[in-house]
ZAKOL-201572 format. One record per residue: residue number from 1; residue in three letters; z, y, x of N, C-alpha, C in turn. Coordinates in Angstrom, 2 decimals, decimal comma, always signed. Each point is the difference from the previous one (the first is absolute). Layout:
// residues N
{resi->NUM; resn->ALA; nup->Z; nnorth->Y; neast->X; caup->Z; canorth->Y; caeast->X; cup->Z; cnorth->Y; ceast->X}
...
//
This chain:
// residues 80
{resi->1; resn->UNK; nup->+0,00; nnorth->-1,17; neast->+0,85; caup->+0,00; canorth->+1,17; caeast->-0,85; cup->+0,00; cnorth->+1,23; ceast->+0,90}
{resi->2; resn->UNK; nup->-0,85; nnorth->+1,47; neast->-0,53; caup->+0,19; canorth->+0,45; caeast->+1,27; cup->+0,39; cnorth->+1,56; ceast->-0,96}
{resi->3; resn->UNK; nup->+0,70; nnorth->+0,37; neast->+0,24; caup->+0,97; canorth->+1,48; caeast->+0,20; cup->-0,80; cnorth->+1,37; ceast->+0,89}
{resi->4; resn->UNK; nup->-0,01; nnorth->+1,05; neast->-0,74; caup->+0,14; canorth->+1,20; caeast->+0,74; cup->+1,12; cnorth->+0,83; ceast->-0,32}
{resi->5; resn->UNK; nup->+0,55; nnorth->+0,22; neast->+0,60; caup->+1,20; canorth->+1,11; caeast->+0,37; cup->-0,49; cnorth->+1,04; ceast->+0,56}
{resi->6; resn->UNK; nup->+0,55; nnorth->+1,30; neast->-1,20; caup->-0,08; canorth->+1,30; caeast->+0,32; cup->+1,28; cnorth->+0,77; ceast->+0,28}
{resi->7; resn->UNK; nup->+0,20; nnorth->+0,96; neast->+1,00; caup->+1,47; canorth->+0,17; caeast->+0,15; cup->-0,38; cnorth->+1,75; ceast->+0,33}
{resi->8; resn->UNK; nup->+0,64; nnorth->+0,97; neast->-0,36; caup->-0,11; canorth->+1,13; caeast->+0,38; cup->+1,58; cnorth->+0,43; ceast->-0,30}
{resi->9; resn->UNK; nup->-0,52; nnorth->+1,51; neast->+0,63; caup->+1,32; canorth->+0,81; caeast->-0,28; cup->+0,15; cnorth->+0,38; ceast->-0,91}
{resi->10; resn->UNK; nup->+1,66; nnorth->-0,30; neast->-0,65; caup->+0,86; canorth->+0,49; caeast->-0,75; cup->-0,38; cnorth->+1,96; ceast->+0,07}
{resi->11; resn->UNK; nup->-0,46; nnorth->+0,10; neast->-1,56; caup->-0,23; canorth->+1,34; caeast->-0,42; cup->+1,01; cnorth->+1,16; ceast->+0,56}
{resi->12; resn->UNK; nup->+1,02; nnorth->-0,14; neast->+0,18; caup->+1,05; canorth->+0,67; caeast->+0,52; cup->+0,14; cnorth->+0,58; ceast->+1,44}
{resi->13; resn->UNK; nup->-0,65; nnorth->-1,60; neast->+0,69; caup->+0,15; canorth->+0,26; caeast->+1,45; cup->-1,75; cnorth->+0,88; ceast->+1,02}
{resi->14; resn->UNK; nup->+0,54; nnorth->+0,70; neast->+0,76; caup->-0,66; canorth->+0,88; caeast->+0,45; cup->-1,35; cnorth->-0,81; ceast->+0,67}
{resi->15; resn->UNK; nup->-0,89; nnorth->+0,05; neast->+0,05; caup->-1,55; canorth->-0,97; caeast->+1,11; cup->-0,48; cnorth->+0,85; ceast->+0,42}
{resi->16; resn->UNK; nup->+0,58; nnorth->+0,25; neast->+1,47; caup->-0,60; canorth->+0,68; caeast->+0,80; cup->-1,26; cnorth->-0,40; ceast->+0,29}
{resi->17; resn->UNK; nup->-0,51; nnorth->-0,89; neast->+0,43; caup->-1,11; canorth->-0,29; caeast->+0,33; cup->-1,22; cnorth->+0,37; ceast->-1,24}
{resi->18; resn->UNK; nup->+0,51; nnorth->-0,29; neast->-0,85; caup->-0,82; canorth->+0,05; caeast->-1,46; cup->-0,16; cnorth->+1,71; ceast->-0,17}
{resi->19; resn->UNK; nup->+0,83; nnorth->+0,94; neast->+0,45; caup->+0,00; canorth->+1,26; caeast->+0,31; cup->-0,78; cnorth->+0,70; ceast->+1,36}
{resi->20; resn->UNK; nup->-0,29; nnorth->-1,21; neast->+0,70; caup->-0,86; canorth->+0,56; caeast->+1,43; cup->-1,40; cnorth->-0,85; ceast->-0,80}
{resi->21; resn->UNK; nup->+0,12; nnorth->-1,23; neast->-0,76; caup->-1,87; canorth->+0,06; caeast->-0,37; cup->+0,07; cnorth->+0,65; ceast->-1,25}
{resi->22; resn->UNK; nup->+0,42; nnorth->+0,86; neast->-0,69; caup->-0,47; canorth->+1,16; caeast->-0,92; cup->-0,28; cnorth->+1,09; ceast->+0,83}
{resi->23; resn->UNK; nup->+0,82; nnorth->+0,62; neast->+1,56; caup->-0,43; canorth->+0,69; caeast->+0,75; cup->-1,22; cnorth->+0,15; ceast->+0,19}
{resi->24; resn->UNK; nup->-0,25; nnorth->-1,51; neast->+0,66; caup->-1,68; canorth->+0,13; caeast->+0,71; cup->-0,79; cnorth->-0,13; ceast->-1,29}
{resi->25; resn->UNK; nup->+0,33; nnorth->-0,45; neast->-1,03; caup->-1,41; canorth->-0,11; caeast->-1,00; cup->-0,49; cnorth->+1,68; ceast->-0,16}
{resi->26; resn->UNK; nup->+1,42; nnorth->+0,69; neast->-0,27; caup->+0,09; canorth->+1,94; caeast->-0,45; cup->-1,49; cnorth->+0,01; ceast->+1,45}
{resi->27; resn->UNK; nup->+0,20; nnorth->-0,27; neast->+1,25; caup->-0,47; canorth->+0,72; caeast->+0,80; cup->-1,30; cnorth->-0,75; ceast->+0,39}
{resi->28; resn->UNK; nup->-0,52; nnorth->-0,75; neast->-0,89; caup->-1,12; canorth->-0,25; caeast->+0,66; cup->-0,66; cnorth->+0,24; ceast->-1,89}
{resi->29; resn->UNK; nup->+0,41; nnorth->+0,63; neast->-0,55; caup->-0,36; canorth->+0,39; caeast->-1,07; cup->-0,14; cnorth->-0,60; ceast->-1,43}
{resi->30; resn->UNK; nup->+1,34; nnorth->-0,56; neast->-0,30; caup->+0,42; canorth->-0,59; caeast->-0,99; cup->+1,40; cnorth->+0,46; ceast->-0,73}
{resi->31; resn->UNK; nup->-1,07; nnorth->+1,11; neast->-0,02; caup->+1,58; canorth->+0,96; caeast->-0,91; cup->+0,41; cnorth->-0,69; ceast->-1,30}
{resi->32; resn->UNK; nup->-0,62; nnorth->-0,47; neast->-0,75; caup->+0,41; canorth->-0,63; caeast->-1,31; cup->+1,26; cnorth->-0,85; ceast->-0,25}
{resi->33; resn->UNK; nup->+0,07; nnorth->-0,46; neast->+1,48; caup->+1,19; canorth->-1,16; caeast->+0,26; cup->+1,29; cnorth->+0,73; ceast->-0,21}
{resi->34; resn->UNK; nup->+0,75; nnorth->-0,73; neast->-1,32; caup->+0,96; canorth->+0,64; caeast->-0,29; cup->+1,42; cnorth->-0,22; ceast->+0,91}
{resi->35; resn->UNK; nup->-0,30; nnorth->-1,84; neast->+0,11; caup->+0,96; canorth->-1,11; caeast->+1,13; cup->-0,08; cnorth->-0,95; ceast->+0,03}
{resi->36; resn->UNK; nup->+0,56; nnorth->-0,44; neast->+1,31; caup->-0,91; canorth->-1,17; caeast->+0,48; cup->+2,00; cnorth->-0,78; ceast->+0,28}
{resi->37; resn->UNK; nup->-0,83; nnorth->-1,19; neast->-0,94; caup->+1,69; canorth->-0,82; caeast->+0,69; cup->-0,86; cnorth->-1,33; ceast->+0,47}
{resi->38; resn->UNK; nup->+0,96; nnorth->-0,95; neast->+1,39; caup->+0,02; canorth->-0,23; caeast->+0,83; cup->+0,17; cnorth->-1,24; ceast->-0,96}
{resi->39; resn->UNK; nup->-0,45; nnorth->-1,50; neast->+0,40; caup->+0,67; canorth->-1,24; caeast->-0,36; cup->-0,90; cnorth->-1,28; ceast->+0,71}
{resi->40; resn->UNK; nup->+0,36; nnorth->-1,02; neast->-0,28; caup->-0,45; canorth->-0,88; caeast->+0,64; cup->-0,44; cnorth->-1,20; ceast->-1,13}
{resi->41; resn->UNK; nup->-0,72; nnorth->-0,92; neast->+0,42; caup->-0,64; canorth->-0,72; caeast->-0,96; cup->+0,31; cnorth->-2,21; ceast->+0,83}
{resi->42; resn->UNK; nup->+0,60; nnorth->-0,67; neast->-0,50; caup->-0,15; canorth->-1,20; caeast->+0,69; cup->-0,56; cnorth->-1,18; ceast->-1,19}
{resi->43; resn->UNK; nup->-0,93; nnorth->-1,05; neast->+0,84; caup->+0,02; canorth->-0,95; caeast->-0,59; cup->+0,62; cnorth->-1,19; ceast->+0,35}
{resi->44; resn->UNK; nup->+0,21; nnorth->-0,84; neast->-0,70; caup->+0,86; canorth->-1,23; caeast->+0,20; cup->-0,40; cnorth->-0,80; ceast->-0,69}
{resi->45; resn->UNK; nup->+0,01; nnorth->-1,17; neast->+0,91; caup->-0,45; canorth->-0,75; caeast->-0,91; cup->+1,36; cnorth->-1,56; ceast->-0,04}
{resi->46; resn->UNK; nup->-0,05; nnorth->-0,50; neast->-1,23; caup->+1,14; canorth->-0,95; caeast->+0,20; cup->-0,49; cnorth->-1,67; ceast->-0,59}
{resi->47; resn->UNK; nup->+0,66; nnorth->-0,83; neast->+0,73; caup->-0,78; canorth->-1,14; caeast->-0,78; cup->+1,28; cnorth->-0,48; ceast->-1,26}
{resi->48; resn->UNK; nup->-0,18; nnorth->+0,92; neast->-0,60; caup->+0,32; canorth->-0,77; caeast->-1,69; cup->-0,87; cnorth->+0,34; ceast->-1,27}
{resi->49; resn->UNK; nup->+0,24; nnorth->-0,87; neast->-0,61; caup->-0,70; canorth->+0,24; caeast->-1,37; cup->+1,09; cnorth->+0,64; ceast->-1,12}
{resi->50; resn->UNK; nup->+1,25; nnorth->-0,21; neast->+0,47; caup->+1,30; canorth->+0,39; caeast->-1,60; cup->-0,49; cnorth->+1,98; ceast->+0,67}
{resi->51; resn->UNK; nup->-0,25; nnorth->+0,40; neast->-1,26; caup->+0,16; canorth->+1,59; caeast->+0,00; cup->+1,54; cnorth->+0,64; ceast->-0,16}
{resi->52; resn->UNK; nup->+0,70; nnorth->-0,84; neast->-0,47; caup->+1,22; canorth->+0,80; caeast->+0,00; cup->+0,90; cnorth->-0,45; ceast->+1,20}
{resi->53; resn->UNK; nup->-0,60; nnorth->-1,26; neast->+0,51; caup->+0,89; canorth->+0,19; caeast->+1,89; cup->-0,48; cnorth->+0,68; ceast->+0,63}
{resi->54; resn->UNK; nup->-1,48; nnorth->+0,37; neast->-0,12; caup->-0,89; canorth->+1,23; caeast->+0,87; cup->+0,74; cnorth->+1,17; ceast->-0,15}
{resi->55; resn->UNK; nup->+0,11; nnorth->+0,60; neast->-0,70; caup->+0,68; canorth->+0,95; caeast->-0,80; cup->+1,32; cnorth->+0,55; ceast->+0,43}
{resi->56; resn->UNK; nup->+0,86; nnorth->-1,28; neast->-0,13; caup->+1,24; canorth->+0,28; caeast->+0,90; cup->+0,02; cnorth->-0,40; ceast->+1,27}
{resi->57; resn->UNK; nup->-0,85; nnorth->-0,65; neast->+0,60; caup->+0,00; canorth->+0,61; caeast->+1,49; cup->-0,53; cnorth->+0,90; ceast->+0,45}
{resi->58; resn->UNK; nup->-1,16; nnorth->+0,71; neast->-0,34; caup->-0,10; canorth->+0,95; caeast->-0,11; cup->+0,53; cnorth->+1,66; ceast->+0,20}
{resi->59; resn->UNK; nup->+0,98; nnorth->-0,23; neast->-1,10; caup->+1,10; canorth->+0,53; caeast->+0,16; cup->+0,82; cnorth->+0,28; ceast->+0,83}
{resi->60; resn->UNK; nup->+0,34; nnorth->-1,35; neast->+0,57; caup->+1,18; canorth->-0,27; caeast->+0,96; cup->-0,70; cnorth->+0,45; ceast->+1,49}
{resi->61; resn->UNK; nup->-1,49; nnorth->-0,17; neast->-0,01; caup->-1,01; canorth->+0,32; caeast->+1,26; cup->-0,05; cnorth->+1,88; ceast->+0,10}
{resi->62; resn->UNK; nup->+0,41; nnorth->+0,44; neast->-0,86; caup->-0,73; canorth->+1,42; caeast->-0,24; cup->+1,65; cnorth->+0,38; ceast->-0,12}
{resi->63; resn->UNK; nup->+1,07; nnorth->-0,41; neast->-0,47; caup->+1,50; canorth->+0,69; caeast->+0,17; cup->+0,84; cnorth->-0,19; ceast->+1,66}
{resi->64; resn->UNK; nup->-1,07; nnorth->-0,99; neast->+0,62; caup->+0,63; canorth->-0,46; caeast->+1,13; cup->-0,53; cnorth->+0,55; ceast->+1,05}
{resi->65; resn->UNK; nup->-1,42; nnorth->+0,17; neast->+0,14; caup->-0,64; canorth->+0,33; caeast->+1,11; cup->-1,26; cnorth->+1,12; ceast->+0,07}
{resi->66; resn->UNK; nup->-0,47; nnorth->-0,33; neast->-1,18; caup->-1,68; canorth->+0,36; caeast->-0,48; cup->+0,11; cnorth->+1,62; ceast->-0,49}
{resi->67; resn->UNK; nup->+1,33; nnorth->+0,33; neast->-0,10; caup->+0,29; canorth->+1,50; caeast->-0,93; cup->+1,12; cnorth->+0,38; ceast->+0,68}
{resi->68; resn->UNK; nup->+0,56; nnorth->+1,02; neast->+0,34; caup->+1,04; canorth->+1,13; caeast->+0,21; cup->+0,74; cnorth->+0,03; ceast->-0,96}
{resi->69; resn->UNK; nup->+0,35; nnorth->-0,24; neast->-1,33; caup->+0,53; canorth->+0,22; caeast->-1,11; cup->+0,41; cnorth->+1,58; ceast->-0,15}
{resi->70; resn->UNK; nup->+0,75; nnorth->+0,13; neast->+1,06; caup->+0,80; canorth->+1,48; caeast->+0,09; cup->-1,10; cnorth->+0,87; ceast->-0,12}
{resi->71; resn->UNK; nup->-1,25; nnorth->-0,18; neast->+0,79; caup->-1,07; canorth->+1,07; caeast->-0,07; cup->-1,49; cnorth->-0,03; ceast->-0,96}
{resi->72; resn->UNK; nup->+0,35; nnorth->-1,60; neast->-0,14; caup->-1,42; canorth->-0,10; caeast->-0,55; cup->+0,02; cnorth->-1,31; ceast->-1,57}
{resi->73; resn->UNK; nup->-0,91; nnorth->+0,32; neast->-0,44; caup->-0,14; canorth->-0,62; caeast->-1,47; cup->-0,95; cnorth->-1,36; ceast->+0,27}
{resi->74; resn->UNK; nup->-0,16; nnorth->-0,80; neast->-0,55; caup->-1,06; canorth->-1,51; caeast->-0,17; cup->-0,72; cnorth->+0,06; ceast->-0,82}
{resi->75; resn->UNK; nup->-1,09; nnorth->-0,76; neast->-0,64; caup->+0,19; canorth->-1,04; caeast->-1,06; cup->-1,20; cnorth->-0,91; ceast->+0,99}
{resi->76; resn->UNK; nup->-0,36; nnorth->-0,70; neast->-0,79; caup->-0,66; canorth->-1,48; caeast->+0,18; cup->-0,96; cnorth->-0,25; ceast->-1,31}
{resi->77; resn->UNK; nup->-1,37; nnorth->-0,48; neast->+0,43; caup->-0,28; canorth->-0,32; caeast->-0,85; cup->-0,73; cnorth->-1,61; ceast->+0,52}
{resi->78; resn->UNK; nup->+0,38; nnorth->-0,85; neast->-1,22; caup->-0,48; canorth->-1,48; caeast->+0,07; cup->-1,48; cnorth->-0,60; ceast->-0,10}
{resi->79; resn->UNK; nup->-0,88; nnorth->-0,93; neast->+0,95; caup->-1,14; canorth->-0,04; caeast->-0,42; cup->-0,21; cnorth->-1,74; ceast->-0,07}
{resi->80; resn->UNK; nup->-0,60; nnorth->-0,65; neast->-1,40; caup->-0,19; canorth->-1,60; caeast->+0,00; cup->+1,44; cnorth->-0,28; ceast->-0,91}
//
């Protein structure tokens, strides 16, 4: 079964980086850009077929290692 995990920053917390590529978009002439947030994208793939053990490991993959919790948000979505 194979998983993508999306993880970005928590609305609250500041992305600098996501604030230096709205910089360069302003300056190479992409004023429209209102903001640019920063995140990361993984796939995984797992060998089970039960969707709801995928699911909670998953979980346990993305509260343990895969995510910041303190800084950053998840979800997951399931594919098969």
């Amino acid at each position: 079964m194979k998983a993508t995990v999306y993880v970005t920053i928590k609305q609250n917390v500041l992305d600098p980086q996501g604030t230096a590529v709205q910089g360069a978009l302003h300056s190479m002439g992409f004023g429209e850009v209102e903001g640019v947030r920063i995140g990361k994208v993984l796939e995984v793939e797992l060998a089970t077929t039960d969707r709801a053990e995928a699911e909670t490991r998953l979980k346990d993959m993305c509260e343990k290692l895969l995510a910041n919790t303190v800084v950053e948000d998840y979800r997951f979505e399931l594919e098969g």
